[in-house]
N, C-alpha and C positions, 0 to 999 in steps of 0.2 A: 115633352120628349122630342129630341131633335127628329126631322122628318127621316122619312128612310127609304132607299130605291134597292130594288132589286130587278136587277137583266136577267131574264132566264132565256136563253137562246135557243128557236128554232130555223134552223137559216136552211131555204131552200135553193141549192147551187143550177142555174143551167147555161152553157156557154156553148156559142157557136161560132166557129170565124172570128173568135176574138172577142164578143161581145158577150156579156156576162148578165142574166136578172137574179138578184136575188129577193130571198121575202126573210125578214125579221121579226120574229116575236118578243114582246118583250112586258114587263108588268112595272108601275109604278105608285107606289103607296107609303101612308104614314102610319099605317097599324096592320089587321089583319082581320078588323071587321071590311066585310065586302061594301060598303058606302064608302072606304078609304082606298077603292082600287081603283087602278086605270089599266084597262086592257089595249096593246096597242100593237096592229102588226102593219109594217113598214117593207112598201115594194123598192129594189133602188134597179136603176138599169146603168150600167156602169157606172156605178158610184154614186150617183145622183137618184134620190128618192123623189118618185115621179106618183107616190099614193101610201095612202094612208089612211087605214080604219081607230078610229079611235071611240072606246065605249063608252068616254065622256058626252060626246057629240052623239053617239051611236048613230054615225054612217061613214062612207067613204070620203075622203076629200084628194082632187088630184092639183099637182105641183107643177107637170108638164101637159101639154098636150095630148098626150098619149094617155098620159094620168087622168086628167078633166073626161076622158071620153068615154075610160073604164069606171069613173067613180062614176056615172052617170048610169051605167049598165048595172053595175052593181046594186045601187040603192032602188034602184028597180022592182028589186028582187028579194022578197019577204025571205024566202028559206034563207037567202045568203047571208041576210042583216041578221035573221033568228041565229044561225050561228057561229055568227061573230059575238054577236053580245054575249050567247053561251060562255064563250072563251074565256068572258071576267071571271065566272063563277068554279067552272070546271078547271080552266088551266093555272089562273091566277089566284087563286083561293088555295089551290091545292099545295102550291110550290111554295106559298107565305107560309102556310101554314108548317109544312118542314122547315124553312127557314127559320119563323121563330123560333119550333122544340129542339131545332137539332144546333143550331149557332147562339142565338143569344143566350141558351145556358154554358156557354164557354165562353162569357164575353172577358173582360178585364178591366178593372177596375182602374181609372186617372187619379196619378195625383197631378197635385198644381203648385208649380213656383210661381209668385208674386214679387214683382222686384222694381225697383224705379231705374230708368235708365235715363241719360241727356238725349234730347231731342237733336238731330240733325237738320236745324231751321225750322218750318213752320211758323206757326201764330200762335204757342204757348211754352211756357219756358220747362212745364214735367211731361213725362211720359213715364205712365209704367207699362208694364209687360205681364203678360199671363200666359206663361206657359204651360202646356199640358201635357204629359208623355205617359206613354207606357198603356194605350187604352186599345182596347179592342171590340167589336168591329170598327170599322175605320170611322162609321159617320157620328159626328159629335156638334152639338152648339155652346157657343161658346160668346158670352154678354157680357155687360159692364152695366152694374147697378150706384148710380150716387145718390145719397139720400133716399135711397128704395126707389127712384125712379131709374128706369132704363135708359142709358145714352145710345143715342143712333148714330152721333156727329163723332169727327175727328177720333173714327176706330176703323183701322185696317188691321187684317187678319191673312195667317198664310194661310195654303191647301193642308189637309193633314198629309202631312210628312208621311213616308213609310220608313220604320227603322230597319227592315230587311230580315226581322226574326218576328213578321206575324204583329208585332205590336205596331200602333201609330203614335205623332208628337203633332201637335199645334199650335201655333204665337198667335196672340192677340196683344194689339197694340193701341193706349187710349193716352191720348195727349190732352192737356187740360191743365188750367190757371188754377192752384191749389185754394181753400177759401180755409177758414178758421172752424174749427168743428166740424168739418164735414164728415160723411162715409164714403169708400168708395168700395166697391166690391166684384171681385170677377165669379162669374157664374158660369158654373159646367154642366151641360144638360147629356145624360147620356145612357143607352141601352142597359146598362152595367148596375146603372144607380137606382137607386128606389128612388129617391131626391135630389134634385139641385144637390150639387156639391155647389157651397159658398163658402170662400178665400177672403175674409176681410182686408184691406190697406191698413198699414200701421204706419202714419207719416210723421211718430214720438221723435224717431230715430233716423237719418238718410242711412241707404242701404251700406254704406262705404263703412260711416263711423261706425253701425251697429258690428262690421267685422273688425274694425281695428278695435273695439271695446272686447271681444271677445277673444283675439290674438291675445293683447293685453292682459286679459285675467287669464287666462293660458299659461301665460309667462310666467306672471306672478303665484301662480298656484304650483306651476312646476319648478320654481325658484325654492322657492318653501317646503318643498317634499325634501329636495337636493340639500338643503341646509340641514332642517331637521335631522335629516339621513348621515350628514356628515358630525350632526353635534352627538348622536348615540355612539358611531362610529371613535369618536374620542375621548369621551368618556370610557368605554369601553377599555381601549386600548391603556388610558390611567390608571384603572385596575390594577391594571398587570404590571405596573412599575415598581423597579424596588428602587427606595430614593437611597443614594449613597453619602454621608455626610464628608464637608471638604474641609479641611484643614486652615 
């Protein structure tokens, strides 16, 4: 399953003369068992984070000066460290846990277009494309299988798009020297799915010909209704003829 972050913010505001500290809470995790958490709260003094308690480390680490001095007072200090690391379990356990019941059962399900497009230069003459839209929460991964192995080379990928009504979209992009019998397969990893959704390549057909063959049988199928249509249409109207003989 693709990893997954959640910000849950507690921000503490103080400013004087212009100068501003604040403090950030925040949690970051790939499930909702507590070995998958990181508890993390961040001091910044105008804008610049000068410390940082992290429950990976479980102690303070400072950025500036002022930071180095206080994370040195801190770690000192048994209660303080006891209830920092608390924080994983009480603050960041609690908020996963609404998160999962309350958002991933309204997630939404991706589909996926597969398509071949012309590469703009590079070092192989295909590129296809794996597009994914319409998925919800926003976080998704998104792979390229050939031959059942995974490719890490010559694939770039956008941010997930937002479509602006709650749903997300994403390109994945895999350039590559086509070989004789191969597989090639894009793989979607996501909150929504019980499974990989897998999109096999189908390289029978280039994507172009595959639409002009079915314009084509389009045509010819809508030709043939029109005819048909017209041959009932005339007979019909024979029927009704009375033949007058001519002299």
């Amino acid at each position: 399953m693709a990893s997954s972050f959640l910000l849950v913010l507690f921000i503490s505001l103080h400013s004087a003369d212009g100068f501003m500290h604040v403090m950030m809470d925040s949690c970051d995790f790939n499930s909702s068992e507590l070995k998958d958490i990181e508890f993390i709260r961040s001091y910044y003094y105008n804008r610049d984070e000068i410390l940082r308690f992290s429950s990976s480390l479980g102690k303070f680490v400072g950025y500036t000066e002022l930071g180095v001095m206080n994370a040195e007072r801190f770690n000192k200090d048994p209660s303080k460290l006891a209830a920092m690391k608390a924080q994983k379990e009480s603050y960041c356990e609690h908020n996963i846990g609404l998160w999962y019941s309350g958002i991933l059962p309204k997630s939404a399900e991706p589909y996926v277009r597969l398509r071949s497009v012309t590469p703009s230069g590079g070092s192989h003459p295909s590129m296809l494309v794996c597009s994914v839209y319409d998925f919800f929460p926003k976080l998704i991964r998104v792979r390229w299988l050939r031959d059942g192995q995974e490719v890490t080379s010559d694939v770039t990928s956008t941010d997930e798009l937002a479509d602006g009504d709650w749903y997300y979209q994403v390109h994945s992009h895999l350039e590559y020297t086509p070989r004789s019998g191969e597989k090639i397969s894009c793989v979607v990893e996501h909150a929504s799915l019980k499974e990989p959704l897998v999109t096999d390549w189908d390289p029978s057909m280039p994507e172009s010909d595959r639409n002009k063959f079915a314009i084509g049988a389009s045509g010819l199928i809508l030709g043939l209704v029109l005819s048909l249509a017209g041959f009932i249409y005339y007979k019909r109207k024979s029927r009704g003829r009375i033949l007058v003989p001519t002299n």
